[in-house]
FIDO-875138 format. One record per atom (N, C-alpha, C): atom name; residue number from 1; residue in one letter; z, x, y. Coordinates in steps of 0.05 Angstrom, whole numbers, always signed. Example, Ala and Ser with C-alpha at 12.3 -4.5 7.8 and 13.67 -1.06 7.14 Angstrom:
! residues 2
+------+------+------+--------+--------+--------+
: name : resi : resn :      z :      x :      y :
+------+------+------+--------+--------+--------+
:    N :    1 :    a :   +156 :   +264 :   -114 :
:   CA :    1 :    a :   +156 :   +246 :    -90 :
:    C :    1 :    a :   +156 :   +264 :    -66 :
:    N :    2 :    s :   +142 :   +257 :    -45 :
:   CA :    2 :    s :   +143 :   +273 :    -21 :
:    C :    2 :    s :   +157 :   +258 :     +1 :
+------+------+------+--------+--------+--------+
! end
This chain:
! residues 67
+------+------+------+--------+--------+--------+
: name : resi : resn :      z :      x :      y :
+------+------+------+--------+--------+--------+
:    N :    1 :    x :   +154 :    -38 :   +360 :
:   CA :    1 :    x :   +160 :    -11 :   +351 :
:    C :    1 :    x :   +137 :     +7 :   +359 :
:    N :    2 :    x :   +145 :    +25 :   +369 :
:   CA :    2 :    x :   +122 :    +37 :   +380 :
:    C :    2 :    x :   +124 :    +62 :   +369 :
:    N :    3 :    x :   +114 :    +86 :   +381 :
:   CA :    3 :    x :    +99 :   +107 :   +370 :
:    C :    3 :    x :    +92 :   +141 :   +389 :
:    N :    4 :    x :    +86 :   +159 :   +379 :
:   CA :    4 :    x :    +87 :   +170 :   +405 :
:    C :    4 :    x :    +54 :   +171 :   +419 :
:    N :    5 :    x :    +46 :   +152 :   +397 :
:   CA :    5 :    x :    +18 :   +159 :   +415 :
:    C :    5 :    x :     +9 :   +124 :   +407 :
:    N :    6 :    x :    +22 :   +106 :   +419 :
:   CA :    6 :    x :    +10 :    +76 :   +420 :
:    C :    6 :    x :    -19 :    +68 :   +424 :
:    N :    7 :    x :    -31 :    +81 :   +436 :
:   CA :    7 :    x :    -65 :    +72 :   +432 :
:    C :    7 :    x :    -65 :    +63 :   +406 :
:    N :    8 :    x :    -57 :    +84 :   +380 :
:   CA :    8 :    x :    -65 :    +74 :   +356 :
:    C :    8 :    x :    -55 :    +51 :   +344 :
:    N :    9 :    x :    -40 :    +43 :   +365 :
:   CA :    9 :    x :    -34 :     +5 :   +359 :
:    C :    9 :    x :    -40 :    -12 :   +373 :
:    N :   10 :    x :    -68 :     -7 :   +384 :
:   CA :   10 :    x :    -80 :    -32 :   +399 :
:    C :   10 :    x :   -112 :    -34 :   +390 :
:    N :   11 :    x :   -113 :    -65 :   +397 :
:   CA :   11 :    x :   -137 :    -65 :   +385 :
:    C :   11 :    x :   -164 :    -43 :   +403 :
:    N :   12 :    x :   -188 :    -48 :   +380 :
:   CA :   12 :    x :   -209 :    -34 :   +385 :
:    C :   12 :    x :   -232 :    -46 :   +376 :
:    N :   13 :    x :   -251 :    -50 :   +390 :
:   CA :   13 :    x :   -283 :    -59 :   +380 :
:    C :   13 :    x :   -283 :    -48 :   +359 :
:    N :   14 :    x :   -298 :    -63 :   +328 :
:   CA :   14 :    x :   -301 :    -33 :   +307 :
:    C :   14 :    x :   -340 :    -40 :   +317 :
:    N :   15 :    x :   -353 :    -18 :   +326 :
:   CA :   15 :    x :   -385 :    -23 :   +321 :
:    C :   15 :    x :   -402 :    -23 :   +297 :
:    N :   16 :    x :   -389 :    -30 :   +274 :
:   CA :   16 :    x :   -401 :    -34 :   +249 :
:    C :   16 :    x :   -403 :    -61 :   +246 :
:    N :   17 :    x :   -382 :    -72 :   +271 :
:   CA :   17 :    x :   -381 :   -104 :   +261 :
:    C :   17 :    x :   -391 :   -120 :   +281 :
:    N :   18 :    x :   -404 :   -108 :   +291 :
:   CA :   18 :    x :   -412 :   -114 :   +320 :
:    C :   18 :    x :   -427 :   -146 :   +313 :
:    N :   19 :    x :   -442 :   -149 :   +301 :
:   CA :   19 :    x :   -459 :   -167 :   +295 :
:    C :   19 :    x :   -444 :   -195 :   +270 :
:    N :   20 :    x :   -420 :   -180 :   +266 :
:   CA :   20 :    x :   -402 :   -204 :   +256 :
:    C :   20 :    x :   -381 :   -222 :   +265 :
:    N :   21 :    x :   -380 :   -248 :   +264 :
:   CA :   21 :    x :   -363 :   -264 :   +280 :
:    C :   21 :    x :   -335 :   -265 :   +261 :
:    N :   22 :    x :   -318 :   -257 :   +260 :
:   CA :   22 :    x :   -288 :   -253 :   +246 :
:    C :   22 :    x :   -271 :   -276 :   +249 :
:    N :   23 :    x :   -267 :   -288 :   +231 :
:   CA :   23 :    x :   -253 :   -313 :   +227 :
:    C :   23 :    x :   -220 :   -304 :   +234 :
:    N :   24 :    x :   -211 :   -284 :   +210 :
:   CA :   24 :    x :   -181 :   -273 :   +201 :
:    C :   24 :    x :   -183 :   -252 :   +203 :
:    N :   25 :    x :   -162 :   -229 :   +199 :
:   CA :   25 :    x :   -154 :   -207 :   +200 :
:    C :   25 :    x :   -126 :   -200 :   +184 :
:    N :   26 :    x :   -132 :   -180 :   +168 :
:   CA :   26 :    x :   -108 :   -173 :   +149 :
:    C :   26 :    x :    -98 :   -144 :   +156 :
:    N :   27 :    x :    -75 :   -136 :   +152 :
:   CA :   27 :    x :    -78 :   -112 :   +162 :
:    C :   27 :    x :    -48 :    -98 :   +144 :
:    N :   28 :    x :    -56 :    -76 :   +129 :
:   CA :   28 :    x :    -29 :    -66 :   +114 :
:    C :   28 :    x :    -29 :    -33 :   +131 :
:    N :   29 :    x :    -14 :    -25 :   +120 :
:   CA :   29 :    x :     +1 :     -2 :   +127 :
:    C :   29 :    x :    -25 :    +26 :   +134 :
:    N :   30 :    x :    -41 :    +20 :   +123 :
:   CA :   30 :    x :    -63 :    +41 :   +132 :
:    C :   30 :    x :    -93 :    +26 :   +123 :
:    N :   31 :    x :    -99 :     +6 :   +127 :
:   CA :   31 :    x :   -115 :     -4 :   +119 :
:    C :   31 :    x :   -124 :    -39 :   +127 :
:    N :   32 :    x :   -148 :    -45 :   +130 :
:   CA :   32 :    x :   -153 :    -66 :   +139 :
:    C :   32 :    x :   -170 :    -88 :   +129 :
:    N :   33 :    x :   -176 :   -107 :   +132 :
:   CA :   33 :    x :   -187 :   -128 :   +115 :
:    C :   33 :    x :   -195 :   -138 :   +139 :
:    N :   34 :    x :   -229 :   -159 :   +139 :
:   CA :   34 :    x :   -228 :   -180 :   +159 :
:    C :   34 :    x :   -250 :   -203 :   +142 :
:    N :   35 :    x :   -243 :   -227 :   +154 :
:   CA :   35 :    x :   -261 :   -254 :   +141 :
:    C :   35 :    x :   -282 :   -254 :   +170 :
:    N :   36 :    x :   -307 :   -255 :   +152 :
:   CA :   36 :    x :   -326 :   -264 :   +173 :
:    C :   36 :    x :   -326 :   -304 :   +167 :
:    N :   37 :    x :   -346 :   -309 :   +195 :
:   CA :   37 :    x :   -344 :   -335 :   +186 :
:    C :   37 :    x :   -365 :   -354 :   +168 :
:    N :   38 :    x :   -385 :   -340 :   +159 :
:   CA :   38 :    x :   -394 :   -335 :   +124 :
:    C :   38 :    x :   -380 :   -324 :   +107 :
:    N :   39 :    x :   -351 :   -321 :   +105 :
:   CA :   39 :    x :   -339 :   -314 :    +88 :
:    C :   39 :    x :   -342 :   -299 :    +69 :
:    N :   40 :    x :   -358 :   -273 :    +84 :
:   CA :   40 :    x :   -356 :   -246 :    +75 :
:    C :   40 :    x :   -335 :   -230 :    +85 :
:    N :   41 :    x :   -325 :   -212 :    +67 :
:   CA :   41 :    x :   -295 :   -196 :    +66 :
:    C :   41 :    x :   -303 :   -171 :    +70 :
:    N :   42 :    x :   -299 :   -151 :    +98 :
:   CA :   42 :    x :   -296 :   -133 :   +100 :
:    C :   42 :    x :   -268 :   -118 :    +92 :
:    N :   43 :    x :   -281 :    -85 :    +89 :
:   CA :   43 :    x :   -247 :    -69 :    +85 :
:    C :   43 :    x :   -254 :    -38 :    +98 :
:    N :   44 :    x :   -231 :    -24 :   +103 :
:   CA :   44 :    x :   -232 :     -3 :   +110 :
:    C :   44 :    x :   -196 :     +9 :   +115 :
:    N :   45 :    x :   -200 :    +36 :   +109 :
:   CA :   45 :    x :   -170 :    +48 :   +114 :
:    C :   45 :    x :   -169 :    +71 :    +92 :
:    N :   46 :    x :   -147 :    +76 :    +90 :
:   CA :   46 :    x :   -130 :   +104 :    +84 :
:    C :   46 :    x :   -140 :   +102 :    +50 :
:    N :   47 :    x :   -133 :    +72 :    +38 :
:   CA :   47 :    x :   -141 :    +77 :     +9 :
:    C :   47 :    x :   -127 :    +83 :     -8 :
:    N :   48 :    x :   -102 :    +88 :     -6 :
:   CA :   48 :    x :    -85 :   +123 :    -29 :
:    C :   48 :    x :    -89 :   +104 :    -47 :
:    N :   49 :    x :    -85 :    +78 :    -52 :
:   CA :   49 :    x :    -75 :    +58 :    -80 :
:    C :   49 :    x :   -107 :    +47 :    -86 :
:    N :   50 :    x :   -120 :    +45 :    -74 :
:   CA :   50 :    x :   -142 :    +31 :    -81 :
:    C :   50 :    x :   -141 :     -4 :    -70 :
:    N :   51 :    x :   -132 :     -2 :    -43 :
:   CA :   51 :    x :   -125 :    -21 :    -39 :
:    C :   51 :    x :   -143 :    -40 :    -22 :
:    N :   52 :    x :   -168 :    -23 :    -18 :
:   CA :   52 :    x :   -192 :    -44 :     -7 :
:    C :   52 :    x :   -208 :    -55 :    -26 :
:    N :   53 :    x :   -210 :    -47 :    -49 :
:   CA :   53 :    x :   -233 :    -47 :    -68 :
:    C :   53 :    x :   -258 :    -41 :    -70 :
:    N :   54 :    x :   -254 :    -10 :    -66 :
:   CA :   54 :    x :   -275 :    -10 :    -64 :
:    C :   54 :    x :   -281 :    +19 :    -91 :
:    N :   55 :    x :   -267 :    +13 :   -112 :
:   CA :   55 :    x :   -272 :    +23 :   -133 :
:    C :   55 :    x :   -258 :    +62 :   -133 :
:    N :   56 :    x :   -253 :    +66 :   -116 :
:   CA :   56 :    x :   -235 :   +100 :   -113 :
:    C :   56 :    x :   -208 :    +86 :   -101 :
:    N :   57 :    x :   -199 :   +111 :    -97 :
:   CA :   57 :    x :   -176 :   +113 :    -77 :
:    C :   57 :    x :   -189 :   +139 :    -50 :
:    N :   58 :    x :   -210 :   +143 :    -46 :
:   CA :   58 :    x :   -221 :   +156 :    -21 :
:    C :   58 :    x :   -214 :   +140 :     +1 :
:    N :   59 :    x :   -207 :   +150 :    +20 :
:   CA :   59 :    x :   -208 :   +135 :    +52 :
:    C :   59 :    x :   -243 :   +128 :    +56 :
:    N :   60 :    x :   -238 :   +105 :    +66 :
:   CA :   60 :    x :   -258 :    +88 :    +78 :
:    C :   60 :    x :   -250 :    +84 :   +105 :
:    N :   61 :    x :   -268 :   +103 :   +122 :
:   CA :   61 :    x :   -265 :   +100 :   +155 :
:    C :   61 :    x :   -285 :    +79 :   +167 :
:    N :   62 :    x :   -316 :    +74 :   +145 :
:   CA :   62 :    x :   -331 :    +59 :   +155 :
:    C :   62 :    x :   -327 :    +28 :   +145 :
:    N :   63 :    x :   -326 :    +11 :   +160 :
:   CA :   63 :    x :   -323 :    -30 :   +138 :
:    C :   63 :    x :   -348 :    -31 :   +113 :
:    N :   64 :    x :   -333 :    -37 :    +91 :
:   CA :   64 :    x :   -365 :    -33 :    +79 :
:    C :   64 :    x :   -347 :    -65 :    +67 :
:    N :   65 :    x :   -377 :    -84 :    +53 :
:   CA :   65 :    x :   -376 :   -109 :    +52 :
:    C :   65 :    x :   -361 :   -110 :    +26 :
:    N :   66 :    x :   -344 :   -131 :    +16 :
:   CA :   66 :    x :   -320 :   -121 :    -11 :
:    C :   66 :    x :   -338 :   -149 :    -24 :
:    N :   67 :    x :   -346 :   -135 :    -57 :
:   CA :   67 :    x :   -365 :   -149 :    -76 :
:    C :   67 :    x :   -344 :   -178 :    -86 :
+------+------+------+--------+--------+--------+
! end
């Protein structure tokens, strides 16, 4: 299913994570999750529900590490 502007469905380097090796990847409707392979949990995205955890419902554009 595509879109009228498909770039925004392909992947992309994120450079916050540059230095992390990513096991998994989760990915919902505006928002994203990834497993490093120390099994630290990144998140980032849109937020409306509070669905990274990261305590608001603010958009999170940068990965910040989920406690």
């Amino acid at each position: 299913i595509g879109s009228k502007d498909d770039s925004y469905h392909k992947p992309t380097l994120n450079e916050y994570l540059n230095n992390e090796f990513v096991i998994d990847i989760s990915c919902g409707g505006g928002h994203s999750l990834v497993l490093t392979n120390y099994g630290e949990v990144y998140a980032w995205g849109s937020n409306k529900r509070g669905h990274i955890g990261n305590s608001c419902n603010d958009k999170q554009l940068i990965p910040f590490k989920v406690k």
